[in-house]
N, C-alpha and C positions, 0 to 999 in steps of 0.2 A: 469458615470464618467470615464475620461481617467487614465489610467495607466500608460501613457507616465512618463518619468524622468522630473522634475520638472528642471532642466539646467544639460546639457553634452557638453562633450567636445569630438573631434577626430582628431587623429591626429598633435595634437596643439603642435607647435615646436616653440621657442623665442629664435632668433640671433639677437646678437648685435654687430655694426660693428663701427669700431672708429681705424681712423690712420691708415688705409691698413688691420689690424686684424681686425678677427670676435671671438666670445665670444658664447657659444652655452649652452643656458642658461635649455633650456628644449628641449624633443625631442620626437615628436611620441606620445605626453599624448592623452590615453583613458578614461572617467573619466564621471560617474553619479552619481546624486543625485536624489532618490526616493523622492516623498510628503514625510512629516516628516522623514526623516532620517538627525540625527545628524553624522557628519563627520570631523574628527580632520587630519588637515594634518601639522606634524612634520620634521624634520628638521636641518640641521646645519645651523648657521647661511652663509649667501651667496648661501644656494642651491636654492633662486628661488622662495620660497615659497611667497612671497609679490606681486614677478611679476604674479606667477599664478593667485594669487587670484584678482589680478586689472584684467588679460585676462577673467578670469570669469565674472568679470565684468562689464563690456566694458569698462574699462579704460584705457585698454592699448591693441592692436592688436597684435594680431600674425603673426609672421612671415610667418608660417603655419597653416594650419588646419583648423577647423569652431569649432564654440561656439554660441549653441542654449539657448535661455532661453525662458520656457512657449512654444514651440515650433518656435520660431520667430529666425531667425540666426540676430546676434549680427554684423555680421563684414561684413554682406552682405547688409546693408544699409546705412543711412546719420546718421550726427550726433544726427539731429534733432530725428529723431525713436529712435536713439539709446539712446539718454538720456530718451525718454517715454519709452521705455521699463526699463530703469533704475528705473524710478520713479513708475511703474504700478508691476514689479516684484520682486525687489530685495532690500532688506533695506542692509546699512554696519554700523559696527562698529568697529572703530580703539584704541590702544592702548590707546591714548590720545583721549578724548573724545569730541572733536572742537566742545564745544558748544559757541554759541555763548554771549561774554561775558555782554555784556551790555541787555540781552534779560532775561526774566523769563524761568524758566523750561516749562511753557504752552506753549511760546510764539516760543520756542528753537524746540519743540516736532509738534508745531503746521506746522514747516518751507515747507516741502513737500509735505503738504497738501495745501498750499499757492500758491505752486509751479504748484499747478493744477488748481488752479482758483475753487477751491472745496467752496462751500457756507460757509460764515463764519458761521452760525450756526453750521452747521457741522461740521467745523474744530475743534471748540472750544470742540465742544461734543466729539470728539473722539480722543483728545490730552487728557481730562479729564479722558476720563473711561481708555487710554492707562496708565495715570501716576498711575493711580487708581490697574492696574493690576501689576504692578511693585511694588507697596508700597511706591509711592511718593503722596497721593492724600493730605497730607498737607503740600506740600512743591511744587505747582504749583505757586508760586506766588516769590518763591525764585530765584533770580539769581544765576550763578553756583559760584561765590566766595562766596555766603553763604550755602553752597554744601558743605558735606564730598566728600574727592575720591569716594566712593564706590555710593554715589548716582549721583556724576555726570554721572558715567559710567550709573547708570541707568536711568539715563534721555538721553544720548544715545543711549541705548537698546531700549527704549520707543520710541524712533524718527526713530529708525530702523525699527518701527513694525506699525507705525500707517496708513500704507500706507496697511495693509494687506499684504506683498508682499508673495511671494511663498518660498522666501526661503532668509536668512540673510548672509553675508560673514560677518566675525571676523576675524582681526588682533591682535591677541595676546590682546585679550579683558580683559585678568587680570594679562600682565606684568607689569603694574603699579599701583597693589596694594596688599595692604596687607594680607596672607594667612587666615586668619579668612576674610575680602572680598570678596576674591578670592572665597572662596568656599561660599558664602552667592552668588556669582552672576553665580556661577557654578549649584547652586539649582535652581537660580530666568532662566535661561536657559534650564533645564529641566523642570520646570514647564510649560513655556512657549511654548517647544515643543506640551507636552503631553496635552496640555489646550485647545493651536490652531494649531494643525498640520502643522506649521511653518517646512523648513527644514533650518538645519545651517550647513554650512562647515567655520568651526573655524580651521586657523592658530594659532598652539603655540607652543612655548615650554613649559609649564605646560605640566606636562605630568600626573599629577591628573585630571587636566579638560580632557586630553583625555582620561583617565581611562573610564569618566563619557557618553563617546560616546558611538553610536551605533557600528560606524566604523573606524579604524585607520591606516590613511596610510604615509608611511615617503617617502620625497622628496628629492632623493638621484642620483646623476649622470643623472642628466635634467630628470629622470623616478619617477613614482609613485610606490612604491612598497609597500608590508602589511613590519612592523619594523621587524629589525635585532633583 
């Protein structure tokens, strides 16, 4: 089995230029993530952390630098690779949890596996056992306006993970909800590490959820630094 980092970054610098000014939003980021290592990167609001985490993800390019995921460079091919590698490695979950509203929790969980032309048997089976490992398996048939906050967010986490990927991005996965929540989906994320060797780099400001990491780093003057 490889040792290799599970996604790295080098050198990755993001300038933004508008009206004769540029904006020099990160600079020079060196940055891994092992199999299973949880990684919390903190922050002021405006230092960057959101763009990071979309260059992570190939959602948004670099100015500079490269960004490998599974070993496959991210900004050195078409879009068309770069979405399969989005869809083969890397699950997200955002603040808000965009599920889709008219759709059941199976059907919501089931979407990127759809997205691969995977056998519907299959899909079906492993939207199931995924909502099953989160603690939604009686509530696959619920749409998310019949959803608490706290389990739409996990019918998110569950749509983030059914694709297996290698490792998950989080945008502040528990600014929008409640501290008894918050830390019921800060468990339901350790478990899930420690279950399926999943790795996560979670953006937040929670700074209890980053308590709860391996490693924590704050995103300060476009650098990554260990916190002040």
């Amino acid at each position: 089995m490889s040792n290799s980092p599970v996604l790295t970054c080098s050198a990755v610098g993001k300038t933004y230029h508008d009206a004769g000014t540029s904006l020099e939003v990160l600079a020079n980021i060196e940055f891994s993530v092992e199999k299973g290592q949880r990684i919390a990167i903190i922050g002021s609001s405006g230092a960057g952390k959101s763009t990071f985490l979309n260059i992570l993800g190939g959602l948004e390019a670099p100015t500079t630098g490269r960004v490998t995921v599974g070993g496959e460079d991210l900004y050195t091919t078409n879009e068309h690779e770069r979405a399969r590698i989005r869809n083969r490695q890397l699950g997200f979950v955002y603040q808000f949890h965009h599920l889709l509203p008219e759709f059941t929790a199976l059907e919501n969980v089931a979407m990127p596996l759809l997205l691969r032309q995977t056998g519907l048997t299959d899909v079906e089976g492993a939207a199931r056992e995924i909502l099953n490992a989160v603690g939604l398996s009686e509530r696959v048939k619920h749409k998310p306006a019949q959803l608490s906050g706290g389990e739409r967010q996990r019918v998110a986490i569950a749509r983030a993970l059914v694709t297996q990927p290698a490792c998950v991005l989080m945008d502040e996965p528990t600014g929008n909800l409640d501290r008894h929540t918050a830390q019921d989906i800060q468990a339901l994320i350790k478990q899930l590490n420690a279950e399926r060797g999943i790795s996560f780099i979670i953006v937040t400001h929670d700074l209890e959820l980053a308590k709860t990491m391996d490693k924590t780093l704050e995103l300060r003057d476009g650098g990554l630094f260990s916190p002040q």
